[in-house]
matplotlib code that plots the C-alpha trace (Angstrom):
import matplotlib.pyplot as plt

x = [28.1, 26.4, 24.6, 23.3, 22.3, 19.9, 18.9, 17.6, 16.4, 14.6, 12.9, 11.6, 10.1, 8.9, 6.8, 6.3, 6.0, 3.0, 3.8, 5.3, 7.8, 9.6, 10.1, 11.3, 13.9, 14.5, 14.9, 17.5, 19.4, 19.3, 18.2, 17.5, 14.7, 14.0, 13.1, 11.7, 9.4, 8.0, 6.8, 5.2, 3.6, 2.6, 1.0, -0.8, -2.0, -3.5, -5.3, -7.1, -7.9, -9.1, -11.1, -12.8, -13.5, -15.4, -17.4, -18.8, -16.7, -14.6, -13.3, -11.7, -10.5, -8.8, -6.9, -5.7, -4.2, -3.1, -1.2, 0.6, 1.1, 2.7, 5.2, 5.5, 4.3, 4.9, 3.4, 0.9, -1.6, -2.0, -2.2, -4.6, -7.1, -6.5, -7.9, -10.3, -11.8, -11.6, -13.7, -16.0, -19.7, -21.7, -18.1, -18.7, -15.0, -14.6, -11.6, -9.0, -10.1, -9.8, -6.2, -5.6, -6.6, -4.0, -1.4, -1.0, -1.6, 1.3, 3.6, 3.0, 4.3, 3.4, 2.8, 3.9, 1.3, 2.9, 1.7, -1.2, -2.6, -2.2, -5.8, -7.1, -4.1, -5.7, -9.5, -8.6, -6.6, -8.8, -11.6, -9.8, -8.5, -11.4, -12.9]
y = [0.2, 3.7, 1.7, -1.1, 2.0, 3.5, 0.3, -0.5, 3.4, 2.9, -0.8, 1.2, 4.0, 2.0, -0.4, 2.3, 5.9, 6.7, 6.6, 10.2, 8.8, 6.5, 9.2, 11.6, 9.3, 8.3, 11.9, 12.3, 9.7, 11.4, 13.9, 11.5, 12.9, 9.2, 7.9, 10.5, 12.0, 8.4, 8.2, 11.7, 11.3, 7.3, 9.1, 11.8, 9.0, 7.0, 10.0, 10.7, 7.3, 7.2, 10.3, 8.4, 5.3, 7.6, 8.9, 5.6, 6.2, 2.6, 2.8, 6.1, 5.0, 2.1, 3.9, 6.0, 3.1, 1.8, 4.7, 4.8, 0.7, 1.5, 3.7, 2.1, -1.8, -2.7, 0.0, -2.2, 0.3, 1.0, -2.4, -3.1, 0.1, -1.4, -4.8, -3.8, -1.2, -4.1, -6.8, -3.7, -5.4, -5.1, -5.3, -8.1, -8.7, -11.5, -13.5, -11.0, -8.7, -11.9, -12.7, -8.9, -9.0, -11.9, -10.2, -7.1, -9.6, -11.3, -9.0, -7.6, -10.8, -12.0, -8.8, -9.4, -9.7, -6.9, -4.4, -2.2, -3.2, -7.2, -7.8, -5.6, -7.6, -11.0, -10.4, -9.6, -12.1, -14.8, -12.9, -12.8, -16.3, -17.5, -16.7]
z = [1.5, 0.6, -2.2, 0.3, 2.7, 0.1, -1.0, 2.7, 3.4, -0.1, 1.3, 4.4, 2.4, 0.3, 2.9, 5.9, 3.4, 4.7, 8.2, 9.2, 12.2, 9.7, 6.5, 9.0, 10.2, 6.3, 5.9, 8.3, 6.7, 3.1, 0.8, -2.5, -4.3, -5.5, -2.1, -1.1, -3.8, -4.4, -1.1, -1.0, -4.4, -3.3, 0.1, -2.3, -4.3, -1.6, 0.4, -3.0, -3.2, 0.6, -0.2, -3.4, -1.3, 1.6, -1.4, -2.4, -5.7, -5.9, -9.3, -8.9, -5.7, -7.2, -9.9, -7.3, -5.0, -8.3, -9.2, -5.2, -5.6, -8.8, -6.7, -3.7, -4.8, -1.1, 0.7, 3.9, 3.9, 0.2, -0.2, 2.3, 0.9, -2.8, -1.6, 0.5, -2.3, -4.5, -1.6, -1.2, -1.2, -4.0, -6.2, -8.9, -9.0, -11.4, -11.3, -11.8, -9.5, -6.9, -8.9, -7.8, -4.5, -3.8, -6.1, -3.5, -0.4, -1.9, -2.3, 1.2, 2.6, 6.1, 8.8, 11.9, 14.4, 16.3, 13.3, 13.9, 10.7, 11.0, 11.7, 9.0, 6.5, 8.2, 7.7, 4.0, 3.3, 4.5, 2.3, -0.6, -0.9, 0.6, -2.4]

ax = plt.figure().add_subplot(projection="3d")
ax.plot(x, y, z, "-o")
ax.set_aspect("equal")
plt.show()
């Protein structure tokens, strides 16, 4: 059961570790340095990558979100700033940056509607496989 526990703790972390209110309660729940100092160094990632995107710099914002996806590979708001970095306009994505695109909407599975995110996730989707 303890193994199940983490398993879960580690699903959360890995799909909400940038929201504050969830790691906190993760936190509460254990002290694993593998849940937890993915997510911090996933959130580090990301806010660089943020940073890089407000600077007009996409390619360093993408390794960036690629470095966090590469820790947390379900994270909804890396996922969501990788793909829209990548559908940025003036991007001449090719075909595997659209194979990309899809790859992290993918993985992400279907938000619920009730997420704060979900219409951000559903104008991206439709512009990535629309494409």
């Amino acid at each position: 059961q303890e193994e199940a526990g983490a398993g879960v703790l580690k699903s959360c972390a890995g799909a909400y570790g940038d929201d504050p209110a969830v790691m906190k309660s993760i936190a509460s729940m254990t002290d694993d340095p593998a849940i937890l100092g993915a997510s911090k160094a996933a959130v580090d990632f990301n806010l660089q990558g943020v940073r890089s995107y407000k600077a007009g710099n996409l390619a360093e914002a993408q390794a960036f979100f690629r470095s966090a996806l590469g820790l947390q590979p379900k994270n909804i708001s890396i996922a969501l700033n990788m793909v829209q970095s990548l559908l940025h306009p003036g991007q001449n994505l090719g075909q595997a940056g659209i194979d990309e695109c899809r790859a992290s909407l993918t993985m992400l599975g279907k938000i619920p509607e009730s997420d704060p995110r979900y219409e951000r996730y559903h104008k991206l989707r439709e512009r990535a496989f629309s494409a």
